[in-house]
N, C-alpha and C positions, 0 to 999 in steps of 0.2 A: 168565886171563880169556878169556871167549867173545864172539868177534865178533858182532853183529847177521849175519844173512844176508841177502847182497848189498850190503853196508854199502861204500859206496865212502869210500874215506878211509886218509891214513897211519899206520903200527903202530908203535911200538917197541915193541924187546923188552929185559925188565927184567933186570936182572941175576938176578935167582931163576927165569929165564924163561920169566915170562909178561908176556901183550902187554897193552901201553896205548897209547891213542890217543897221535895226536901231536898237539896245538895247528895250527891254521892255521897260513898264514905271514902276516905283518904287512898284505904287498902286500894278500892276499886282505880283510882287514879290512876294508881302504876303500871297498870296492866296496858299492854299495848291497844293504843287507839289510835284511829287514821281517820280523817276528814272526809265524813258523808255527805251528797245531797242527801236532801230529806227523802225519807223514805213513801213511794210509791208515787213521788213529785215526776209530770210528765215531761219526755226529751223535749227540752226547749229546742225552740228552731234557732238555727245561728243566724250571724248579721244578714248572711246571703241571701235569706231568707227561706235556705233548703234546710228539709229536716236532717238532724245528724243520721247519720248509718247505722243500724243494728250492730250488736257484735259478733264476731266473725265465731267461727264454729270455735279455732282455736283459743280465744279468750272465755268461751266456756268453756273447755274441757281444763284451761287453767284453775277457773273459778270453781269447777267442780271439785277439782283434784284440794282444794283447800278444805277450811272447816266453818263454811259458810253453810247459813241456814239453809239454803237450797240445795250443798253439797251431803248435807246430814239427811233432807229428807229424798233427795237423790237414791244415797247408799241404803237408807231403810226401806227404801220402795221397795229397792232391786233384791237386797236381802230376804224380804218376804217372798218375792216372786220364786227367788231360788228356793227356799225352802218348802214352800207348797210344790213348788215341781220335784224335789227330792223325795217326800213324803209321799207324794202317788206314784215318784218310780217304784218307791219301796212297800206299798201297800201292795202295787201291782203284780211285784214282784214276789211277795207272801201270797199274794190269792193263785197267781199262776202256782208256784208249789203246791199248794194246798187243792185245785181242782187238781193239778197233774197227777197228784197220790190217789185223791177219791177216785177219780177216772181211773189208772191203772189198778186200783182193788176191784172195780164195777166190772172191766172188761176181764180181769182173770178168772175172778169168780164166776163171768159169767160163762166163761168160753170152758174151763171145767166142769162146769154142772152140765151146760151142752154138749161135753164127748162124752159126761159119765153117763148119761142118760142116750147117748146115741145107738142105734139098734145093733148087734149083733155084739155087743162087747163084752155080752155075758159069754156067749162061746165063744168070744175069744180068748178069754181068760181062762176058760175052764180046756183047751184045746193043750195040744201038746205041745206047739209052738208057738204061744203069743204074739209071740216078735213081730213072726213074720206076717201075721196078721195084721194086727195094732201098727206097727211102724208107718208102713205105707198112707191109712187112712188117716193119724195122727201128724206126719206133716203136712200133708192138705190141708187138715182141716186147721193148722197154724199156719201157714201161711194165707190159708183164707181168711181169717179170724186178726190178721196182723200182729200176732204175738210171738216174742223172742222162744217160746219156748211149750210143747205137751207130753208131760212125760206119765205114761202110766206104768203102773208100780202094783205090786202085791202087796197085799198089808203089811208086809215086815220092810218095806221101801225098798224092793230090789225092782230096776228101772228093767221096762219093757220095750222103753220106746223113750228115744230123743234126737233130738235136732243132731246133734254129734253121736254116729254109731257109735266109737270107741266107748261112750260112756254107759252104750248098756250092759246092763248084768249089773252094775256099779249101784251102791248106798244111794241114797236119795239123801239131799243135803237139805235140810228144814224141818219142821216139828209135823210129828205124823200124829200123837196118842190123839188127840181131841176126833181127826178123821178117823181113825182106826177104831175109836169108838160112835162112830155114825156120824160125826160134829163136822164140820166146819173150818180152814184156818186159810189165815188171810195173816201174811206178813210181809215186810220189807227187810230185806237182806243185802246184803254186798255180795254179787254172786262175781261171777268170771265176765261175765258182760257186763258189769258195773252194777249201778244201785238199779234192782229191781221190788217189783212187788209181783209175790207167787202166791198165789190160792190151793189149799188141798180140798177135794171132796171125796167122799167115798161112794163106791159101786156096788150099791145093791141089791142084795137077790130077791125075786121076791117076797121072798120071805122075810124078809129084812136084813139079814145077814150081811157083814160086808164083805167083798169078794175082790176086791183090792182099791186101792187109790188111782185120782189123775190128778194133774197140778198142771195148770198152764201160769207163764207170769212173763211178764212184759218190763222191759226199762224205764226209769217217769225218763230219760231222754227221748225215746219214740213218742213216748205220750206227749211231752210238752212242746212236742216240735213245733207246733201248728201256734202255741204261747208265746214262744222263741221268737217265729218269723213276727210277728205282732208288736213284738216290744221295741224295734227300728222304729216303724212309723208311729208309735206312743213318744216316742225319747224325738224324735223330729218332730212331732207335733209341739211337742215340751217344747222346746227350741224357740219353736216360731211364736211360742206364746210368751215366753220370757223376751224374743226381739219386740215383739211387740209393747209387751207391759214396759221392756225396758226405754223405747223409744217416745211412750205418751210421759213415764215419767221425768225423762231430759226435757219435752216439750213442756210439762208443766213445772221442772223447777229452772228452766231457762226462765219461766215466765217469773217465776219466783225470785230467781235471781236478777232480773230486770227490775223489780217491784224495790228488793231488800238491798238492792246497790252491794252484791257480796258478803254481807253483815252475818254474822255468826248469832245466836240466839242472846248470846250475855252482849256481844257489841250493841243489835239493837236493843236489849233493855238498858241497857248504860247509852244508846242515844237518845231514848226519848225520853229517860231521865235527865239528861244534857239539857235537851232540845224545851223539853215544859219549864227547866231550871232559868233556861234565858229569855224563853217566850215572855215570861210573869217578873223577869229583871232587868229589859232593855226598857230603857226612857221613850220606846215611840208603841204608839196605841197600834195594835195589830185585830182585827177584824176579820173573820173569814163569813163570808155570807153563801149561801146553798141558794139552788137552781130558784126555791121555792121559794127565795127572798127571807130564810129564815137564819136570825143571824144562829152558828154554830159555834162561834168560836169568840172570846175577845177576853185580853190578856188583863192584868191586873191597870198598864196605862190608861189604854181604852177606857175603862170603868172610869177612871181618876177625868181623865180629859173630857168624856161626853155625859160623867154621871149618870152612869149606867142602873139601872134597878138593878138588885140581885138576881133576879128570874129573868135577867134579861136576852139567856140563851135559849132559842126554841122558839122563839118569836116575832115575827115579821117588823122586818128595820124598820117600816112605816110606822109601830105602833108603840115606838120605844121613845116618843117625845124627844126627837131631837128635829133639832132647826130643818125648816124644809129645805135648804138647798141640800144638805148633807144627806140627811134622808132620801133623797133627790139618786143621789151620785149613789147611793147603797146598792138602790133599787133599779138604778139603770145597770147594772151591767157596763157603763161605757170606763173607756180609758183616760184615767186621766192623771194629768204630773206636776204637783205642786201646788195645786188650786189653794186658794188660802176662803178659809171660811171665819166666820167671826161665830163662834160657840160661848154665850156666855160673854166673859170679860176674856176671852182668852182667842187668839189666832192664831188658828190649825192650819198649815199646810197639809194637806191628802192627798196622797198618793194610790190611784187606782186600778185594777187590772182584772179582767176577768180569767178564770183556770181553765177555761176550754178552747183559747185557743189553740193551743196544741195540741187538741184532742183529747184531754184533759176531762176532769167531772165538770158539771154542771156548776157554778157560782163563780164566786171571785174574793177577792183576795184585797183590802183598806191597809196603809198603815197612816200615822196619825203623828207628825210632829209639832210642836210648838213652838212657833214661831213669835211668842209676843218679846221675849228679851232679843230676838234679833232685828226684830223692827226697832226697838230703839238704837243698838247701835248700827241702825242700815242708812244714816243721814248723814252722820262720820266718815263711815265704809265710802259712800256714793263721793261725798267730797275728796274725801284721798286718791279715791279711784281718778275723777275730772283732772286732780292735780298731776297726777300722771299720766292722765293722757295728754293735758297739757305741755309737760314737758316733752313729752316722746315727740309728739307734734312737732314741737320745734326744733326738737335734735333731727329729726328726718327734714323739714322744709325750709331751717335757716342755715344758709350761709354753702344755696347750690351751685353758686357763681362765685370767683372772686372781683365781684364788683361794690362799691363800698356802697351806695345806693341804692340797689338791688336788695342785699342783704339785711339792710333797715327796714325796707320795705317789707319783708318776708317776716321779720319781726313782728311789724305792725299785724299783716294780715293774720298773724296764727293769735297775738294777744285778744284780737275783738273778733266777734263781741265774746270769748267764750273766758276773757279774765277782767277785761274794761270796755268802757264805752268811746273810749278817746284813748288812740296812744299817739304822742309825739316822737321825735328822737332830734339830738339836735346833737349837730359835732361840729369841732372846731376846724375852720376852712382849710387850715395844714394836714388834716387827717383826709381830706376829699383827695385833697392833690398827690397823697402819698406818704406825708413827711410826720413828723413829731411834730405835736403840738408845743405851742411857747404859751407861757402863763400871761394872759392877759388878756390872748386872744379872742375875738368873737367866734359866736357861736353860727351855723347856719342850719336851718330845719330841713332835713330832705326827707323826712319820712314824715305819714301823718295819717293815721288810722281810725274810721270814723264807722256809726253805727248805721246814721242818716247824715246829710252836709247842714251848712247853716251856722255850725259850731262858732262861738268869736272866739279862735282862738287864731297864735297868730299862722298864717301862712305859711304853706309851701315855700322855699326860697329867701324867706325874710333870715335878715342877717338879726342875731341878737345880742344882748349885752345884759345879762340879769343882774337884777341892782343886789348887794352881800348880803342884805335878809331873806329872799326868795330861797324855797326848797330848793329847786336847781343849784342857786350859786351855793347853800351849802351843801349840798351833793357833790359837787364838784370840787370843794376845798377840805369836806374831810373823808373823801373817798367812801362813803357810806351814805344808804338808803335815809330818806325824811320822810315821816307821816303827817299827812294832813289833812284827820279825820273829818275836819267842820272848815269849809274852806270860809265859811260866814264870819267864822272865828276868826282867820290867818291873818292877822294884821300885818304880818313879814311877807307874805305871799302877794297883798293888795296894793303895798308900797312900791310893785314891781311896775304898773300901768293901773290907776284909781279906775278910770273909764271903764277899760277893758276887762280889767279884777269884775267890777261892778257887771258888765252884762254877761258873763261866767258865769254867776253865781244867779243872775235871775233865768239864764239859761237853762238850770235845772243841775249843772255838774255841781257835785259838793264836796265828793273825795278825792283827794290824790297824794298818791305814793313814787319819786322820783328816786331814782336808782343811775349810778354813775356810770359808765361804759370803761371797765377798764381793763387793761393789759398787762398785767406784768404791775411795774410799778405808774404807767401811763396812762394817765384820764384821757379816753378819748372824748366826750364828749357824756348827754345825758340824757336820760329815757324817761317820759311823764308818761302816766296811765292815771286815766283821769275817768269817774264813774258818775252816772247819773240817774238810770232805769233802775235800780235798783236801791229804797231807801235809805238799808243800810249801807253806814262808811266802812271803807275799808279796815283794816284790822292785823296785828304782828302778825297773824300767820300767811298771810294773803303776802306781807313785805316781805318774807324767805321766799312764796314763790315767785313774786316777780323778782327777785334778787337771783336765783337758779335762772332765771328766764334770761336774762340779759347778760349773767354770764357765759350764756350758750355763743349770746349774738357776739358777746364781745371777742370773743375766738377767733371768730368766722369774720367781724367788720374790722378786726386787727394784721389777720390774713388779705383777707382784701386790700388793705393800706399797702401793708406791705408788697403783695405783688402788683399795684399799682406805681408804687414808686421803683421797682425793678424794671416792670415793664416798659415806663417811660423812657428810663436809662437805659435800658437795650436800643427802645425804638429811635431814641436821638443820636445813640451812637451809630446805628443801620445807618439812619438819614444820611450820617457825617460820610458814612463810607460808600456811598451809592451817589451817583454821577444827580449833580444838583442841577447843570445845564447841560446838556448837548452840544459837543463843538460843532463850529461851523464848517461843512463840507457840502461840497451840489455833487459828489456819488449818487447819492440817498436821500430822500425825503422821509424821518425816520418818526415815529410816534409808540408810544410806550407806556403801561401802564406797571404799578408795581403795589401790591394789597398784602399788607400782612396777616397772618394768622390769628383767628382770634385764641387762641390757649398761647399763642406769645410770639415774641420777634423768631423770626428762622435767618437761614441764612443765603435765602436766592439775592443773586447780581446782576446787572446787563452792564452792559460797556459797550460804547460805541468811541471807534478809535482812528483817526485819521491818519495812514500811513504812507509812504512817499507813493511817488506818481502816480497822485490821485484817486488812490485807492483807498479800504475804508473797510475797518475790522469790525466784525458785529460779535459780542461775546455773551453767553446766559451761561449761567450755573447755579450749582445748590448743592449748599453743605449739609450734612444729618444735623438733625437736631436742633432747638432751639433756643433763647436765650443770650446771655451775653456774651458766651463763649462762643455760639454761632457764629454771631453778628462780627465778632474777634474776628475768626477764622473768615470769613465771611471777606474781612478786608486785607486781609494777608495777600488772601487767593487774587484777591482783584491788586492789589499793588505788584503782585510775582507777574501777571499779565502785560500788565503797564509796560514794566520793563522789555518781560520777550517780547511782546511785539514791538519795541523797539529796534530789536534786530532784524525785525524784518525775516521773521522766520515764516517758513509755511506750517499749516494749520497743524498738522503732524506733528514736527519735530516741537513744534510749541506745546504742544497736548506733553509729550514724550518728558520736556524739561518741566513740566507742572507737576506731571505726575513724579517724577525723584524728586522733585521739592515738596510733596504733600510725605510722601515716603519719609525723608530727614526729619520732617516738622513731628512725624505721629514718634520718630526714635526717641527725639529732643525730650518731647513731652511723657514718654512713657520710662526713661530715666531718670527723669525730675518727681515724678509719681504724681502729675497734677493734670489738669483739664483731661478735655474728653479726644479722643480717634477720631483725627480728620478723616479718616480712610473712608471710601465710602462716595465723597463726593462727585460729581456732574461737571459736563461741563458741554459746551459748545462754540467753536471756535470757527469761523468765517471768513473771507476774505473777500471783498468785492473790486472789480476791475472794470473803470466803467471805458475804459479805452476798447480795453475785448468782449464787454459783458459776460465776462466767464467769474467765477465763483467757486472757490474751492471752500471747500468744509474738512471736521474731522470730528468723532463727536467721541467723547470718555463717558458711556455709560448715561447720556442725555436721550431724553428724547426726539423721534428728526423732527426737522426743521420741514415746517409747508411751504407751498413757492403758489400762488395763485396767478395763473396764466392773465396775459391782459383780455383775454376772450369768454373770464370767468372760471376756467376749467382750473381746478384746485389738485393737487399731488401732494404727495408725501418724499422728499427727496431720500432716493436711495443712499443713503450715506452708512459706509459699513462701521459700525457699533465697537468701539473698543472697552475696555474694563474701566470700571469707577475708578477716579483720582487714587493713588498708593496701593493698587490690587499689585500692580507690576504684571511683569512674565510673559504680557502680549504685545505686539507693536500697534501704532494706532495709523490710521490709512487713510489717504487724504482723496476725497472724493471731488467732481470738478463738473460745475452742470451751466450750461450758458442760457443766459435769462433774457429775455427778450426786453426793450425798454416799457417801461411800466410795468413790468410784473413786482409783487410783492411779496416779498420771503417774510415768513413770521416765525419767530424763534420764540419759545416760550418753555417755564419749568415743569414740571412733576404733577405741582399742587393745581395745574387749568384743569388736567385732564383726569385726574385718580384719587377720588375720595372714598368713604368708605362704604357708600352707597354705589359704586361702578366700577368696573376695572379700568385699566388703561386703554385695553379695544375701543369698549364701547365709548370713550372717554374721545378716543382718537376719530370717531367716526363725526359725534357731535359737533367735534372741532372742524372736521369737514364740511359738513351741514352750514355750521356758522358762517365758515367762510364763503361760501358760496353766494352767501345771502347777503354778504357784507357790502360797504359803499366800495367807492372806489378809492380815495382818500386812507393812510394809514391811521388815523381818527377816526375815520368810520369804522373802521376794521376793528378797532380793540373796543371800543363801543359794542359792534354786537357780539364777537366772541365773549365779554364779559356780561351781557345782559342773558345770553344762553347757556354760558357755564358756571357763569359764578353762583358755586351754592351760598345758603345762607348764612351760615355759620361755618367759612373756612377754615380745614385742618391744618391747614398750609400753605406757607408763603405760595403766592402768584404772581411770576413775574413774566412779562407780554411785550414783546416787541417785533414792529410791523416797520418794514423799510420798502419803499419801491424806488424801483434801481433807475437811474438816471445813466445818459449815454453821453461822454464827450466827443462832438461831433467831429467829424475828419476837416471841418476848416480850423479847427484847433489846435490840429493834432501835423508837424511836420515831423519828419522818419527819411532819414537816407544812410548812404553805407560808403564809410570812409576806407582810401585804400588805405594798405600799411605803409605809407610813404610818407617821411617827416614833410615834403614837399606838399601835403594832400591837407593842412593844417591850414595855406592861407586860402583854399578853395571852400574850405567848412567856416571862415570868419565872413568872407563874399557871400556864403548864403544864409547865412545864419542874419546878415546885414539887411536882405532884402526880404527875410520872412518877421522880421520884428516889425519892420519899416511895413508890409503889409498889416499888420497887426496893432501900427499904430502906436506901438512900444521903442520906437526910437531911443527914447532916454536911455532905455537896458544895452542897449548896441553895445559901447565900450566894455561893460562888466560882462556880459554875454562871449563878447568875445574874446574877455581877456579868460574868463572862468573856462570856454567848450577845448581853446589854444592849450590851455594847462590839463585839462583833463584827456583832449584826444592826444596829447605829445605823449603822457605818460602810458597809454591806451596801445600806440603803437610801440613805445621801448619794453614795454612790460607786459603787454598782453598778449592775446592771437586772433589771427583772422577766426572770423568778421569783424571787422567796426563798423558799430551804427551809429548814429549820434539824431536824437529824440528830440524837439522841442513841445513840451507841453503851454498852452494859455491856459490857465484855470483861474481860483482865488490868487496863485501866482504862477511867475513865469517857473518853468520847472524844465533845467538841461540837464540829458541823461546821455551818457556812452557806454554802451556796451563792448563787452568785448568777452571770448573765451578763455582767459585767463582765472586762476583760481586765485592770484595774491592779489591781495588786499590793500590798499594805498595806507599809508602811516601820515599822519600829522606831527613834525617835528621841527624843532627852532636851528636853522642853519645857525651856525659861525660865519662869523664876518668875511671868513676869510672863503669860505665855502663858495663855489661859482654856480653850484648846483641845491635843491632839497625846498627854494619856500616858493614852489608852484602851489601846494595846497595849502602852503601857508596863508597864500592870496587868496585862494578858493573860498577858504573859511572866513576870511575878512571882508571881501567882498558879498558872499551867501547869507539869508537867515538860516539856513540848515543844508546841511550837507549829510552823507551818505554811501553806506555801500547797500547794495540788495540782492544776493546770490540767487541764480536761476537752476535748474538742472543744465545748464547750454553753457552756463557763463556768470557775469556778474553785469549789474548796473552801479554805476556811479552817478550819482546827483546832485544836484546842488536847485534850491530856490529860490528866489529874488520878489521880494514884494512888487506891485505892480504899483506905479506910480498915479 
């Protein structure tokens, strides 16, 4: 094995010998350690593919402030730097003293030898007044000389001359005998001006004799001034060198600390003790190969995996006898991830990458698993893996409709070919229609899932009967899966059809495994998967996943059953409540379509109602929701209709009494704690008059009603909008728009115009469109509204109705105005005689005129002026008196004795239908008589 270089850490050697790390010692464990990148490993780039950011100034001075290798050689940088600048302040600082002494001795010495030898000083000492002599030339020649001080003196030191007059005559303070005998002195003393140095010389005669002393001496502070001002810009200079020294070595142990990831000197020798310890101990071959293609590095796997030479480090990959495609991948430098190579008996997946992409050294980086035990179990893996996608398959794609057919189907298409080559389904005909199956019943095939056609197997649509040895019929009898691996074999399976058994099997199919469809404790039927491309037969495990497989289906085709037989029961009970024929009236020529939703029954109505004098109710509505409770509510609403318009209400007050009857309904039901809140529903309510052609509306929360002009031109009727059936709290408003003959009003629900691809606008515009385009005929009409609106798959009941208005003509129609005079009674029997008699209606003469005698007599005792009195010709004769009275006639059984009371006794025995019909002016009373 090859060491890392410069790798600190302990070796042992193997008995085959070569080296392996040694494990730490325990002590060391304890010691605090924190998870390194490897050290001097370059910043990977991130997924972004931007390099990461350097660290911020404050995360080194963090890093510094620790006891990280770059923070130690940080502190000892700086440490040295300060002390070599300390040791030349202090060197400097001894030399300036040491010149400033010698200089202050040089310049006393010399400046007293120059005044002792200066000319006339011998008369002046030998003079009777020295002083006054000497004084004057003596500070001159010091302050010329720049010294603190020249003082001459007689040989017994009595001063002649100084700086401070007071002090002459005065001792002389310093050592004289060496001068006074011819010498020399030079000392340093504490004077009054501080620390100075004074020189003595003697003055001699020429004879030699000395004739007294001078002493000049100066302060080392005057002397060292000039050292003084100097040592600022030495100590700045210092300064700038230590910023400097200090600033390269941040820059170099930033770098250091970048390289050492923070690491302290004992961290990283306890990581690359770590790091050799796992390098030579994980199970995958690790490789590091240099620029120059020489391999540098490879771990004890490596060696085991490519049987490595021992000298195998230092050596070009080329030359190390491994297979050329490996060799191959060493030496390119390229990337690569998972490659699998065959080395030997053994299969390496390789992983490869070189180290400079990131700016990194030169080479790359191999690791080396062995993949030969997971190829054997990767045939296993891959199977299980199929089985489960298999399944998932079918939990996502069966059972996304509740159609029971469909859902077979979807079965079929997920099983082939990725489980069989053939699947059938076959269920029993009571499960198609909805119901529970009965034992005995035949089977019918609706599904049937093929690889290629040709198959003999049997058909789409064939009804069957499998005879009690066939897999199916025992599938079916003990609710569990049958294998039947060798279908050559199946004697119970051939007994089912000889012929057909026979070309199955020369067909090429040979396996099949039949699994029961079932629900709860209910067979619905049975599922064949039948194999052929493949020559092995099926097998137990294969029969659990088609067993999971069809329990999926059977979920979802039991679902299906089920809201097939709900939905039928909704829809038969709609049918029962929705108008099956159209009574006969000539108002309107009416045509109508009605399309239920495909997600289930709703609860839209039309109603077309024939009400007295010849007039004729058009009604649309729709309740929330869908369902059976719908379809309920759905015929509540249309029976509460039935009746008010029997009163002969106008369209308002008719809205007004629906709506408190939806109000009670939603009470009823919401203290019983059961079905759903009618509140919410539609409505539209109509009136047609074809004597005036006028037409009153009122609508609850419906959409308006169109009126298409006879000239093509299409509108939308203003009709003002009141609140959904049980909102309450608003009143509803009866709008009145007169139709020209042939125009065509079209009343229609919610679901024409507003799915959930459109709003109502644009929904409403279309409808426009349509109409315009439409025939003339109300069949043409709901023809092309539904071939332009009808989307494909509607959300919502759609219900369509198209009337064009029909006019009873004025030779039909007599109208006159009766006085209020009982006498005015035989003048209304005379013409009521001559307008039947034109009309050809003789026979009615007698009941006409016994029925308008009994209505206009009560008309005038009971009513107020005006009296009219109306003959209508229609499908029947139809006599009406009006009058402004508000009471209302009563039908009641006179007493024998009674002279008065069975006028309308007669009315009603003589009429098919009699009547009142309040106007805002008044009331109509009616009565009609079949036409003979």
């Amino acid at each position: 094995m090859v060491r890392l270089l410069g790798r600190v850490g302990a070796e042992a050697v193997r008995p085959d010998g070569r080296r392996t790390a040694r494990a730490p010692d325990r002590a060391d464990d304890t010691r605090g350690q924190r998870t390194r990148a490897p050290v001097g490993a370059p910043d990977e780039p991130r997924a972004d593919g931007e390099r990461p950011r350097r660290e911020k100034p404050s995360r080194l001075r963090s890093a510094l402030g620790g006891r990280s290798l770059a923070a130690q050689v940080f502190v000892l940088n700086v440490v040295i730097v300060v002390l070599l600048i300390v040791a030349a302040v202090v060197a400097l600082v001894l030399q300036v003293q040491h010149d400033t002494t010698a200089e202050a001795r040089s310049r006393s010495l010399a400046v007293a030898e120059t005044y002792a030898h200066s000319p006339g000083i011998h008369a002046a000492l030998r003079s009777a007044d020295p002083t006054a002599l000497l004084q004057p030339s003596a500070e001159a020649a010091r302050k010329a000389a720049k010294v603190d001080f020249i003082v001459v003196m007689n040989t017994d030191g009595i001063r002649y001359t100084h700086p401070n007059p007071n002090r002459i005559g005065g001792q002389f303070v310093g050592t004289l005998k060496p001068a006074q005998a011819g010498g020399t002195v030079i000392e340093e003393v504490d004077g009054t001006l501080g620390r100075l140095v004074q020189a003595v010389v003697p003055v001699k005669a020429p004879d030699g004799k000395v004739e007294g002393l001078v002493s000049a001496g100066i302060t080392t502070q005057h002397v060292g001034g000039a050292a003084e001002r100097e040592l600022p810009l030495m100590l700045g200079a210092a300064a700038g060198g230590l910023a400097l020294a200090t600033g390269g070595t941040a820059l170099v142990s930033r770098r250091l600390l970048r390289q050492t990831h923070g690491l302290g000197p004992h961290e990283m020798t306890k990581m690359y003790e770590h790091h050799d310890a796992v390098l030579h101990s994980v199970r995958e071959g690790v490789l590091i190969v240099g620029g120059d293609r020489d391999l540098l590095l490879a771990n004890d796997e490596a060696h085991r995996l490519l049987d490595l030479p021992a000298d195998a480090e230092g050596r070009d990959v080329r030359d190390l006898g491994l297979d050329p495609g490996t060799a191959e991948l060493l030496a390119s430098g390229r990337v690569a991830t998972d490659e699998v190579f065959l080395v030997g008996d053994r299969l390496l997946a390789v992983n490869h990458r070189p180290t400079d992409l990131a700016g990194g050294p030169p080479g790359s980086v191999a690791t080396l698993r062995d993949t030969t035990e997971l190829r054997a179990l990767s045939g296993r893996a891959e199977a299980a893996r199929e089985r489960l996608d298999l399944l998932y398959a079918a939990g996502v794609s069966v059972g996304t409709s509740l159609d029971v057919t469909r859902t077979a189907e979807e079965l079929t298409a997920v099983a082939v070919p990725r489980f069989a080559d053939f699947v059938t389904v076959d269920l029993f005909d009571a499960v198609i229609d909805g119901d529970e199956p009965e034992p005995g019943d035949a089977l019918h095939r609706i599904a049937s899932g093929a690889i290629h056609g040709g198959a003999p197997l049997y058909p789409l649509g064939t009804q069957i009967r499998f005879v009690s040895s066939a897999p199916q019929a025992r599938s079916l009898a003990t609710g569990r899966a049958v294998l039947e691996p060798r279908l050559d074999r199946a004697e119970g399976w051939r007994a089912q059809d000889r012929e057909r058994t026979e070309q199955v099997v020369e067909y090429g199919i040979h396996s099949l495994i039949t699994v029961p469809v079932r629900a709860g404790s209910l067979v619905l039927g049975v599922v064949s998967f039948w194999r052929s491309q493949r020559p092995e037969p099926f097998h137990e495990d294969e029969v659990t996943l088609a067993e999971e497989l069809v329990a999926r289906a059977a979920v979802s085709i039991d679902n299906a059953r089920r809201y097939t037989r709900e939905h039928s029961t909704a829809e038969a009970l709609q049918r029962s409540l929705l108008p099956r024929s159209l009574p006969e009236q000539d108002a309107l020529e009416v045509a109508y379509r009605y399309l239920p939703a495909q997600a289930g029954v709703g609860g839209d109505w039309f109603d077309v109602l024939p009400l007295s004098g010849t007039r004729v109710a058009l009604v649309v509505g729709d309740v929330v929701g869908h369902g059976l409770h719908a379809a309920a509510t759905m015929g509540r609403l249309r029976t509460a209709v039935h009746n008010f318009a029997a009163l002969d209400l106008a369209p308002a007050e008719l809205l007004a009494l629906l709506d408190e009857l939806v109000n009670r309904i939603d009470q009823d039901e919401s203290a019983e704690g059961a079905g759903a809140p009618v509140t919410g529903a539609t409505c539209l309510y109509a009136i047609y008059d074809p004597v005036s052609r006028r037409c009153s509306l009122a609508r609850a929360g419906h959409p308006p009603p169109a009126v298409i002009r006879p000239d093509g031109r299409v509108d939308f009727v203003d009709v003002p909008v009141g609140p959904p059936l049980g909102i309450g709290g608003l009143p509803f408003e009866t709008a009145e728009v007169e139709l020209a003959e042939g125009s065509r009003l079209v009343l229609y629900t919610d679901g024409l115009v507003e799915d959930r691809e459109r709003d109502i606008d644009a929904g409403l515009e279309l409808l426009r469109t349509a109409l315009g385009r439409a025939g003339d005929s109300p069949e043409a009409t709901c023809r092309a509204v539904l071939h332009e609106l009808l989307p494909d798959r509607p959300g919502d009941d759609i219900a369509l109705l198209v009337a064009r208005t029909r006019v009873l003509g004025a030779d039909r129609v007599a109208e006159w105005e009766v006085p209020m005079d009982p006498a005015a009674v035989q003048d209304v029997r005379a013409r009521v005689t001559r307008q039947l008699a034109e009309w050809d209606l003789a026979e009615l003469t007698f009941t006409s005129e016994l029925i308008l005698s009994e209505l206009v007599t009560n008309g005038i005792r009971y009513g107020g002026a005006p009296l009219r009195v109306r003959l209508l010709r229609d499908r029947t004769l139809i006599c009406e008196v009006f009058d402004t009275g508000s009471t209302s006639p009563h039908l009641r059984h006179a007493a024998s004795t009674d002279e008065g009371g069975r006028g309308l006794f007669l009315v009603a025995q003589l009429a098919e239908r009699w009547g009142t019909r309040y106007t805002p002016d008044g009331k109509f009373i009616w009565a009609e008589q079949a036409l003979p």
